[in-house]
MARPADREN-358909 format. One record per residue (C-alpha): x, y, z; residue number from 1; residue in one letter. Coordinates in steps of 0.001 Angstrom, whole numbers, plus 500000, padded with zeros to 6 digits. Example, Ala and Ser with C-alpha at 12.3 -4.5 7.8 and 13.67 -1.06 7.14 Angstrom:
BEGIN
<r><x>512300</x><y>495500</y><z>507800</z><n>1</n><res>A</res></r>
<r><x>513670</x><y>498940</y><z>507140</z><n>2</n><res>S</res></r>
***
This chain:
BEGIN
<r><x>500000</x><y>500000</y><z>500000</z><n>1</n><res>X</res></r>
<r><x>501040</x><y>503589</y><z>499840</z><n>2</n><res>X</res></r>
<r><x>502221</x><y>505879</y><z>503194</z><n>3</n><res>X</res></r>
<r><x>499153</x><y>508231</y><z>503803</z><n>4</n><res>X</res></r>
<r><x>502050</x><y>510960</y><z>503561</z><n>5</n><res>X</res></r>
<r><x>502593</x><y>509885</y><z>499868</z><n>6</n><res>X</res></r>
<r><x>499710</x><y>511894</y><z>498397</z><n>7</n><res>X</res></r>
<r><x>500460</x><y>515231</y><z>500165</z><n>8</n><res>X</res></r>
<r><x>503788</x><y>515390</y><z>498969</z><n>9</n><res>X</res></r>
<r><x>503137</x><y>515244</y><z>495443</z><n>10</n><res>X</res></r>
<r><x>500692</x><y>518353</y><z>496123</z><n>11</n><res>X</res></r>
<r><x>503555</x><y>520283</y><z>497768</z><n>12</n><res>X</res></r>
<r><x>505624</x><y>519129</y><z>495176</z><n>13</n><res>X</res></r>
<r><x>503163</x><y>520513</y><z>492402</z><n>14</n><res>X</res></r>
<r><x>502404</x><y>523447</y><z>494028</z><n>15</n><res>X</res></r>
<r><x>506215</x><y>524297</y><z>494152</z><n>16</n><res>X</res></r>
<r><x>506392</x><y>523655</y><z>490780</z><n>17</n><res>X</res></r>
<r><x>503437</x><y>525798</y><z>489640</z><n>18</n><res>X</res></r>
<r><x>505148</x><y>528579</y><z>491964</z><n>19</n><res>X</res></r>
<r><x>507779</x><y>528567</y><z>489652</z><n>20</n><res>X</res></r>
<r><x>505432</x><y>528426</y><z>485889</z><n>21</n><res>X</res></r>
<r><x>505354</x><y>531709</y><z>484469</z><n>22</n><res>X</res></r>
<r><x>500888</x><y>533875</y><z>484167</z><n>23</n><res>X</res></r>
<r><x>499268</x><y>531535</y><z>481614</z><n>24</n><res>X</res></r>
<r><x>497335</x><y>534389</y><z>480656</z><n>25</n><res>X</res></r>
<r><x>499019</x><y>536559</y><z>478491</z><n>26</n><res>X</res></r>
<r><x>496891</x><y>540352</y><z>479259</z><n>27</n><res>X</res></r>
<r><x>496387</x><y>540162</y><z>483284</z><n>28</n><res>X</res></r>
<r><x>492909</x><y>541777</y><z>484339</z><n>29</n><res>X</res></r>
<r><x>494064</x><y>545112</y><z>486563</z><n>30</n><res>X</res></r>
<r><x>494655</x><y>544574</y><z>489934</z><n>31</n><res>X</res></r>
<r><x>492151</x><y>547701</y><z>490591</z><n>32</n><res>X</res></r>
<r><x>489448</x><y>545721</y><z>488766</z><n>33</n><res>X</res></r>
<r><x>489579</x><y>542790</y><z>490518</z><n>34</n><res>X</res></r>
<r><x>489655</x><y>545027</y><z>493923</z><n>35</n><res>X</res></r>
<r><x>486693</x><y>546327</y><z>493067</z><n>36</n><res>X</res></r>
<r><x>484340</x><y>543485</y><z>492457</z><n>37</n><res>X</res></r>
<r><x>486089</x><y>541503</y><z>495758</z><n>38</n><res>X</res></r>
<r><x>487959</x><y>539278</y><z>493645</z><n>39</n><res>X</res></r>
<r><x>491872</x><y>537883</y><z>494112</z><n>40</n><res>X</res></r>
<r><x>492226</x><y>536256</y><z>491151</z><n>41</n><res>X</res></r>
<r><x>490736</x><y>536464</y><z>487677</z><n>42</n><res>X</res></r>
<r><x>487448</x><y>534602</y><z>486567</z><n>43</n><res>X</res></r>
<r><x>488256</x><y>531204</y><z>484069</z><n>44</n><res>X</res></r>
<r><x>486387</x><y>532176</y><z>480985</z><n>45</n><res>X</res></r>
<r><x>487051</x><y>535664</y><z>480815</z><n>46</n><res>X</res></r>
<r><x>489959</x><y>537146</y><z>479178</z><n>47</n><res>X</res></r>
<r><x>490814</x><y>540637</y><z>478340</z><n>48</n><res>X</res></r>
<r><x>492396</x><y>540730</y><z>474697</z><n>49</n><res>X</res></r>
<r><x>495482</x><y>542612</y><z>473929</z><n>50</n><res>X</res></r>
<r><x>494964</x><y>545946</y><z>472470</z><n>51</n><res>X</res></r>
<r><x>491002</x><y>545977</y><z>472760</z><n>52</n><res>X</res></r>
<r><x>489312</x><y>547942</y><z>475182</z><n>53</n><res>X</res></r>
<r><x>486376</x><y>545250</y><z>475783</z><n>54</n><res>X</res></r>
<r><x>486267</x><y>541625</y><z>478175</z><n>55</n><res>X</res></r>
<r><x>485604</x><y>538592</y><z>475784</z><n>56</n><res>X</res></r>
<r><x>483548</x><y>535437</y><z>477308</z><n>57</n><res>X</res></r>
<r><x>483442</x><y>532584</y><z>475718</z><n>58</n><res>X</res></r>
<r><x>480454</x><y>530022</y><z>476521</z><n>59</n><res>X</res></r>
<r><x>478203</x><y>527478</y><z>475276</z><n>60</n><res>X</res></r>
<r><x>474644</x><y>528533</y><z>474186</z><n>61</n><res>X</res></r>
<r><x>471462</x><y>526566</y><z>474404</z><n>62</n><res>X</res></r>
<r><x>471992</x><y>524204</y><z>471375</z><n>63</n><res>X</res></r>
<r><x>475306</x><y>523363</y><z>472672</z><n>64</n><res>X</res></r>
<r><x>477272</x><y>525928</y><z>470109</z><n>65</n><res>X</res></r>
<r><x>480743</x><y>527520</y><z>471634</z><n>66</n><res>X</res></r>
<r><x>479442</x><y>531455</y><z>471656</z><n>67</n><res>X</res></r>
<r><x>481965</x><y>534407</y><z>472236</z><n>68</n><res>X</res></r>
<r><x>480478</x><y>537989</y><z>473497</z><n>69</n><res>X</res></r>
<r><x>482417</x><y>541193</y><z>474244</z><n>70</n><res>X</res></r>
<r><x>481574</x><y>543735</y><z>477015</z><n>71</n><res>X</res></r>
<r><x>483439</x><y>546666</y><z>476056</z><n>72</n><res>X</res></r>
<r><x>484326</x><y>549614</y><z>478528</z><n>73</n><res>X</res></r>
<r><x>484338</x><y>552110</y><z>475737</z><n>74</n><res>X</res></r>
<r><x>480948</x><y>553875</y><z>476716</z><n>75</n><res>X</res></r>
<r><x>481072</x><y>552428</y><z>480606</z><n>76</n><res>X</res></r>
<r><x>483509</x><y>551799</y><z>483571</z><n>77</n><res>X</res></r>
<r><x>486070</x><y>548653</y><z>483126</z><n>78</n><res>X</res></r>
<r><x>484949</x><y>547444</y><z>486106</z><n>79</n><res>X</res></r>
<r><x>481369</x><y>547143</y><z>484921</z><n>80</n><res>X</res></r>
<r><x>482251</x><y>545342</y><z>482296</z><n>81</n><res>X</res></r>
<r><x>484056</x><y>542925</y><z>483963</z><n>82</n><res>X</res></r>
<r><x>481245</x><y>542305</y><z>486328</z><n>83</n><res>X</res></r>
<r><x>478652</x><y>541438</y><z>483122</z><n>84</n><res>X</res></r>
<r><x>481240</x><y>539222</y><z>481638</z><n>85</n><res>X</res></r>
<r><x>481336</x><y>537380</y><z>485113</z><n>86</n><res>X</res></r>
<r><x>477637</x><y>537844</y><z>485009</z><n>87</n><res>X</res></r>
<r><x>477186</x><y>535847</y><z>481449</z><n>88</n><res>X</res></r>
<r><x>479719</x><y>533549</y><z>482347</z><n>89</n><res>X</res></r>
<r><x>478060</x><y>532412</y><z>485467</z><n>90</n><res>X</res></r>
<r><x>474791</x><y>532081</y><z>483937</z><n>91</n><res>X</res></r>
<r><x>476161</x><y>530279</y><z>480864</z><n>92</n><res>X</res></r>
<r><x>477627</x><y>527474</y><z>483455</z><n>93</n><res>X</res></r>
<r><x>474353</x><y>527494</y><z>485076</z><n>94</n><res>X</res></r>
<r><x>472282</x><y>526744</y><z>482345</z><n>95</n><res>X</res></r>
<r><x>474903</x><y>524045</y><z>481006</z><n>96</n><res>X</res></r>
<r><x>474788</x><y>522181</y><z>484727</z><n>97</n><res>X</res></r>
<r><x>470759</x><y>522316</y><z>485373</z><n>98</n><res>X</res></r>
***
């Protein structure tokens, strides 16, 4: 059998490692954004893209199609954008799990 200790190591082990990894995402959300809405790390499923002043989700609709939207925060704050991508995003997953 395996030492009960055995399993926990390999999680400090990966977590060291992932320390180490550089940002998978390549345009970070602004630390000021995320500050705002309560948040310490960025949503999964919403991305900022580089050079665009809009938050792009991308989710599956009702028939099972892959869907992209952008909020932008052209005409409103950044930080309200962010919150109705999170918005979308949320409800997307909810409607895929029910």
């Amino acid at each position: 059998g395996r030492a009960a200790e055995t399993p926990r190591a390999a999680q400090r082990q990966r977590d060291r490692l992932l320390r180490t990894l550089p940002n998978k995402r390549l345009n970070l959300v602004p630390r000021r954004v995320l500050q705002a809405l309560g948040l310490t790390e960025p949503v999964v499923g919403v991305f900022r893209p580089h050079g665009r002043k809009h938050y792009s989700v991308v989710y599956t609709d009702r028939s099972g199609r892959k869907c992209t939207r952008a909020f932008s925060w052209a005409y409103q704050d950044e930080i309200d954008a962010y919150a109705q991508a999170i918005a979308l995003r949320k409800k997307a997953l909810r409607r895929r799990t029910a």
